[in-house]
C-alpha positions in Angstrom: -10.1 -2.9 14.4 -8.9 0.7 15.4 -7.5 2.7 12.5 -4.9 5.5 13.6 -2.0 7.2 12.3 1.2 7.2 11.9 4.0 7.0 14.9 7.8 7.0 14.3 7.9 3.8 16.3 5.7 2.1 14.0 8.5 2.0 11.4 9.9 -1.8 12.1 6.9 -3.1 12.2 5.3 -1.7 9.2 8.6 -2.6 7.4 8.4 -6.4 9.0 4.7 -6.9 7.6 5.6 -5.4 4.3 7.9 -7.6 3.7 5.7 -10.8 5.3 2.6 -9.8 2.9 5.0 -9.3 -0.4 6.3 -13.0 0.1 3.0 -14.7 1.2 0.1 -12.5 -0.4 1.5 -11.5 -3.6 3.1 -14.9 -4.3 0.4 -16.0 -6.3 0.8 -13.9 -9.1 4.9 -13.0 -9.2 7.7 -15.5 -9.1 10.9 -15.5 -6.2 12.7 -13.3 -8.5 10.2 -10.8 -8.4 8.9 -11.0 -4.7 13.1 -10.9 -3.4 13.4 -7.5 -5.9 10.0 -5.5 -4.4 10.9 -7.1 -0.8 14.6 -8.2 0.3 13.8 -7.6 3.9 16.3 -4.4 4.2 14.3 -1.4 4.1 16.1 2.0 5.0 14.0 2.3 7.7 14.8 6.2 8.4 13.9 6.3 4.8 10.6 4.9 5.6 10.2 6.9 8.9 10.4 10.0 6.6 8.3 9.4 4.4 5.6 7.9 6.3 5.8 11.4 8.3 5.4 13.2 5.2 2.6 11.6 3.8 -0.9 10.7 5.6 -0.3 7.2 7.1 -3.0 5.5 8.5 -1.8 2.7 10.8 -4.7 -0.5 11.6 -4.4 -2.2 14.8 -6.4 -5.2 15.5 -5.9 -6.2 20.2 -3.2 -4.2 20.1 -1.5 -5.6 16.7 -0.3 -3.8 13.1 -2.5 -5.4 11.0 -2.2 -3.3 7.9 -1.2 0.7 7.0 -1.5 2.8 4.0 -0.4 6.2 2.5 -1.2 8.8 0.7 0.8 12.3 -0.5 -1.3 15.9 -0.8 -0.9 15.4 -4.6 -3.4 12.2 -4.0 -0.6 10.1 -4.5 -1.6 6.7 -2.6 1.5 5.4 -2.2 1.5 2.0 0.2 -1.4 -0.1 1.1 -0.5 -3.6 3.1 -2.6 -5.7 5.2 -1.1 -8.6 7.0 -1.4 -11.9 5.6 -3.6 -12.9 7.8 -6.3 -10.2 7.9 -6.7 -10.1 4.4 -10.3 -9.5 3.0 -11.8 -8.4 6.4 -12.6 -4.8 5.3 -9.0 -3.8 6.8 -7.6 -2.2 3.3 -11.4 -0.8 2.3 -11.0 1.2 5.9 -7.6 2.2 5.5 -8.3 3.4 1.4 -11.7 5.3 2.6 -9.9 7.1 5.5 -6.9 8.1 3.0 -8.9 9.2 0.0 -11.1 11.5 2.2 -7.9 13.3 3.5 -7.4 15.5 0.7 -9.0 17.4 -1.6 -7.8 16.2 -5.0 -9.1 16.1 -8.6 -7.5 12.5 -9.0 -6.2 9.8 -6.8 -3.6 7.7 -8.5 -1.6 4.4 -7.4 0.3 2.0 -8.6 -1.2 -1.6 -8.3 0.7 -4.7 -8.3 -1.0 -7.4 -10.1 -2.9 -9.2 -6.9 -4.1 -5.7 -5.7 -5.8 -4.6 -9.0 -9.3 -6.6 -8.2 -9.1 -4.8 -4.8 -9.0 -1.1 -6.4 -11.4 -2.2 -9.0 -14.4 -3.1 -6.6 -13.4 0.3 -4.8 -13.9 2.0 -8.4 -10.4 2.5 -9.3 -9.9 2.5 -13.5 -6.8 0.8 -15.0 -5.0 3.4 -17.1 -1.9 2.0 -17.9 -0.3 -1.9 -17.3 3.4 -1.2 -16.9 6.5 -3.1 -16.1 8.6 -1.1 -13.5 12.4 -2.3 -13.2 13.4 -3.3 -9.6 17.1 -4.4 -8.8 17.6 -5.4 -12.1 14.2 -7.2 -12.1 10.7 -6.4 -14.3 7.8 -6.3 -12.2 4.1 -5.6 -13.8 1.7 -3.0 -11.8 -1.0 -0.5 -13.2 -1.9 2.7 -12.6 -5.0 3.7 -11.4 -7.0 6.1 -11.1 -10.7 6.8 -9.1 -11.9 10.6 -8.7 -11.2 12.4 -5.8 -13.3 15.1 -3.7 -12.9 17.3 -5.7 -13.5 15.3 -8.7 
């Protein structure tokens, strides 16, 4: 796996396995509803673009394939983490999270969990501070915020 970051013709892609890991990965633990709210397939992908080129986005590639990408805002903001549905728990997201919370030197790095990625933080030695229910297209979805200290911390 080579981790690298972030190119403007990356966007499609990262938008197609968004989407694909929403509908297969999180399915366990939100209903259709839910999972067609977070992830309709129609992402403003100039939206995306931006941001991605604002924020530090770390891209995984496994022969030559997207297999997962995260990122993270100077405020320590970790915004995004995905891994393809079928490169999940082979150390893709731990690489991806260690690269992004060594990029800047914050007291705090914060995300918002969904409900199957809250084990994940937890083993990395993120704390739940808040459950919350965050409204999308009309639709409640549960996530957390959490928190682990940061370089400077």
């Amino acid at each position: 796996m080579k981790l690298r970051e972030y190119r403007p013709p990356d966007v499609s892609a990262l938008a197609r396995l968004f989407y694909e890991t929403v509908h297969t990965v999180n399915a366990a633990d939100y209903d259709q509803e839910q999972l067609d709210a977070w992830a309709d397939g129609h992402v403003d992908l100039d939206v995306w673009n931006r941001s991605f080129l604002e924020h530090f986005t770390v891209v995984a590639e496994e022969a030559g394939e997207i297999v997962g990408f995260g990122d993270m805002d100077s405020s320590g903001y970790l915004d995004r983490l995905y891994v393809h549905k079928d490169f999940q728990r082979q150390g893709i997201g731990n690489a991806i999270c260690q690269k992004l919370e060594k990029r800047f030197p914050v007291k705090i790095i914060v995300t918002h969990a969904s409900i199957t990625a809250r084990p994940f933080f937890m083993k990395r030695g993120y704390q739940v501070k808040k459950e919350q229910q965050v409204e999308r297209k009309g639709v409640l979805l549960t996530n957390y915020i959490m928190t682990i200290p940061g370089s400077k911390g």
